[in-house]
C-alpha positions in Angstrom: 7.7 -5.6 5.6 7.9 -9.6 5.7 8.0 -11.5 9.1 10.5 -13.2 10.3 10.6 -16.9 9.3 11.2 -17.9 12.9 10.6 -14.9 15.4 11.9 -15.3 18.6 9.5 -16.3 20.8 8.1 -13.1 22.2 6.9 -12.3 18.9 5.2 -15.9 18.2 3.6 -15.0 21.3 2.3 -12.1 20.5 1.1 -13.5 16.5 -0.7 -16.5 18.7 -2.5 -13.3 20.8 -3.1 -11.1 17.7 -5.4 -14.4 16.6 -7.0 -15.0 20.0 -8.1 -11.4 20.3 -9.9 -11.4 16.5 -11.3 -14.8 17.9 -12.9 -13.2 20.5 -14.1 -10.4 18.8 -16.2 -12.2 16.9 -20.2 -11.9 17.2 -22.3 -15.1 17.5 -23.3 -14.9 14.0 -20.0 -14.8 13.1 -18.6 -17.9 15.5 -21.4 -19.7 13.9 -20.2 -19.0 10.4 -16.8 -19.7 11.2 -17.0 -22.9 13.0 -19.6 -24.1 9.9 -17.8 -22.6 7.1 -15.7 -25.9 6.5 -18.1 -28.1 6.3 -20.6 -25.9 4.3 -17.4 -26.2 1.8 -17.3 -29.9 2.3 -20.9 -30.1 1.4 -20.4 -27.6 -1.8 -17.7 -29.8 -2.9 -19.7 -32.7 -2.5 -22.8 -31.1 -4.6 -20.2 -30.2 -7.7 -18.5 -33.2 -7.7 -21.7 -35.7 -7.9 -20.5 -37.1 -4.9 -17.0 -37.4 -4.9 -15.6 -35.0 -1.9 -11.9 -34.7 -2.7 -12.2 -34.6 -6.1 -14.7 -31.7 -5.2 -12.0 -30.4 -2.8 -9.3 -30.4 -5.1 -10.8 -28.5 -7.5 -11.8 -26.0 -5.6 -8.5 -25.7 -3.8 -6.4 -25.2 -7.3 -8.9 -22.7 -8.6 -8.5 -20.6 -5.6 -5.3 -18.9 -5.6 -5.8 -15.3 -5.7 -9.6 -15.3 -6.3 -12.6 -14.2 -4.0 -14.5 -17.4 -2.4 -17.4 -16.0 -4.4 -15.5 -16.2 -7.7 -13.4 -19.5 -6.7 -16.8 -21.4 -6.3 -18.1 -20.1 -9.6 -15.0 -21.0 -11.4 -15.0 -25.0 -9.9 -19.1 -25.0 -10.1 -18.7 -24.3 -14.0 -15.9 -26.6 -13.7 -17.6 -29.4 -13.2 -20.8 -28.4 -14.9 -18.6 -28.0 -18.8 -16.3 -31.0 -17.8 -13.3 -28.5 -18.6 -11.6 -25.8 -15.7 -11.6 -22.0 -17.1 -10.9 -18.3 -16.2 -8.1 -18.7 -14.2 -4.0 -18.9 -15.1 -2.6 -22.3 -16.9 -1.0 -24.0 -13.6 -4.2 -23.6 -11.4 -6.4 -24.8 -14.7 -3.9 -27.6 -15.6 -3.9 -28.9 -11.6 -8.1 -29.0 -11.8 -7.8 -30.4 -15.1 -5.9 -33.6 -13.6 -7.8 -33.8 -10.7 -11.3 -34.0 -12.1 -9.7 -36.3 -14.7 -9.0 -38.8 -11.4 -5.6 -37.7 -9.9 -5.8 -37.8 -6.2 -5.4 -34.1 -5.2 -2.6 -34.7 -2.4 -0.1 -35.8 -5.5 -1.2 -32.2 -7.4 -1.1 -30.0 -5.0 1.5 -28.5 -3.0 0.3 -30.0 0.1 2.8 -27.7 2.6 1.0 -24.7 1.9 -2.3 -22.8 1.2 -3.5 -24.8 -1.9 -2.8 -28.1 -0.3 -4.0 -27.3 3.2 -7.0 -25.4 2.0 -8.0 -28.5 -0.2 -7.4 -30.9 3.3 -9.7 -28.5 5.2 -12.4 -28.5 2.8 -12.0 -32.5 2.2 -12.0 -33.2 6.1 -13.6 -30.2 8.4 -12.7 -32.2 11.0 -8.9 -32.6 10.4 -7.3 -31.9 13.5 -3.9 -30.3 12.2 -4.6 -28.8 8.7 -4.9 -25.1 8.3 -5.2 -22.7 5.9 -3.2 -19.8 5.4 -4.3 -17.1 3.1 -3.1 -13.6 3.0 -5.7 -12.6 5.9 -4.8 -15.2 8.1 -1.3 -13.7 7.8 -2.6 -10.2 8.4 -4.6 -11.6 11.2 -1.5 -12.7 13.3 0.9 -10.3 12.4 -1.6 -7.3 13.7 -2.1 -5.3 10.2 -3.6 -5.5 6.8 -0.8 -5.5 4.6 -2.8 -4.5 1.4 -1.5 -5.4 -1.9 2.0 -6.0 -0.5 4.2 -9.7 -0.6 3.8 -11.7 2.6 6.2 -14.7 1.5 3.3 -17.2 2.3 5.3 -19.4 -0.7 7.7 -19.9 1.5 7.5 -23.1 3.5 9.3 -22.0 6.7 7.0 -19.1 7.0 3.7 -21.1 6.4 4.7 -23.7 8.8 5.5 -20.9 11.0 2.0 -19.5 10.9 0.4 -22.7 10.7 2.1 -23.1 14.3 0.7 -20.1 15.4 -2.9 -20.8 14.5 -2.4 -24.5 16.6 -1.1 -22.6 19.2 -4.0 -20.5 19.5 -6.4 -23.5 18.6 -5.1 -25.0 21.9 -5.5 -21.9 23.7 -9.4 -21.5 23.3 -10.0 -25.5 22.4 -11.3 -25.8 18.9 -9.5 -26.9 15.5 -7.0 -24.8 14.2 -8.9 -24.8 10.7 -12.0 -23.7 13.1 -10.0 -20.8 14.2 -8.6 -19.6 11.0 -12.2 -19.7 9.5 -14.0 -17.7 12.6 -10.8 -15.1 12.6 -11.1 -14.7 9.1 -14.9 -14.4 8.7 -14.3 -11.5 11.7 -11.6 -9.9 10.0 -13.2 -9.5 6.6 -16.6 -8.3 7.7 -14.5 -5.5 9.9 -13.0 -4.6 7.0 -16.5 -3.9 5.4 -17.9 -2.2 8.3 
C-alpha cells in the first residue's frame, strides 16, 4: 500500500504527528545522536576526502542507495583510500567515480530526492531545508514499517510530499528538519532492535 501523493490534509496531519510522537519518544542518548549524527557525517566526509567536504559528501551519498550506513561508509572509505569506487551497482559506482574525479555533486546527483538531499545534509548539517528521506523516514510518518515492500520514494511528488511533512514537524518542535529526520530515525531503528 503506497501513500497518496498528496493526502488531503487530515492525513498530512496525521504523517506530521506520526513524526512528532517518534521525536518524542526518543531517550537522551538518542536526541543526542540524532541532533549530532549530521555533522559526525560531515566530519567523516571530511576525514575521507583529505579535506574536501562535498566531494566527501557526494561520495558517500551515491554509494548509499540501498546499503546499511555501516556498509555505505566502508564502501566510500575504500573509495577514497584505492582511488577507484567498488561493491556497489554501475550507476551508483559511475556517479562516485565522477565526483571524486572533480564533478561538483549537485550536477550528479538527483538533487530532488534521497541521494541528492542526503549528500546536502551531510555537506551542510546546518542546511535549513534539506532532508533526507529514506525508507524509514517514510515508515516513520506513515505509522508502519512497510518491510521489503515499494514506497514510491522515486517519485518526486511523493518525496516532496514527505519532505513537507518532516518541515512541518521541524516547525512544530523548533529544530532542522534534517535534525528531525536523524533523531526519528536513530529512535525508530533502535526500536526495531529492542
Amino acid at each position: 500500500m503506497l501513500i497518496s501523493i498528496n493526502p488531503d490534509p487530515e492525513t498530512f496531519q496525521r504523517y506530521v504527528r506520526n513524526v512528532v510522537a517518534v521525536w518524542d519518544s526518543a531517550t537522551s542518548e538518542q536526541l543526542n545522536q540524532g541532533l549530532h549524527w549530521y555533522r559526525s557525517a560531515n566530519q567523516l566526509a571530511y576525514m575521507i576526502s583529505d579535506g574536501h567536504v562535498r566531494k566527501g559528501a557526494g561520495v558517500i551519498a551515491a554509494l548509499s542507495a540501498n546499503k546499511r550506513w555501516s556498509t555505505n561508509v566502508a564502501l566510500a572509505t575504500r573509495a577514497f583510500e584505492s582511488g577507484k569506487p567498488s561493491g556497489h551497482f554501475n550507476d551508483a559506482l559511475d556517479k562516485a567515480d565522477r565526483i571524486m574525479a572533480g564533478e561538483d555533486p549537485e550536477s550528479v546527483l538527483p538533487m530532488d530526492i534521497k541521494t541528492g538531499q542526503f549528500f546536502k545534509c551531510i555537506a551542510n548539517p546546518r542546511d535549513s531545508w534539506a532532508v533526507c528521506i529514506d525508507r524509514h523516514a517514510h515508515d516513520i510518518a506513515v505509522g508502519m514499517r512497510y518491510g521489503d515492500s515499494a514506497r514510491g520514494l522515486s517519485s518526486r511528488n511523493r518525496y516532496a510530499m514527505l519532505a513537507s511533512v518532516y518541515r512541518k514537524a521541524a516547525d512544530w518542535v523548533g529544530y532542522l528538519p534534517q535534525e528531525i529526520q536523524a533523531v526519528t530515525w536513530v529512535t525508530w531503528i533502535e526500536s526495531r532492535e529492542n
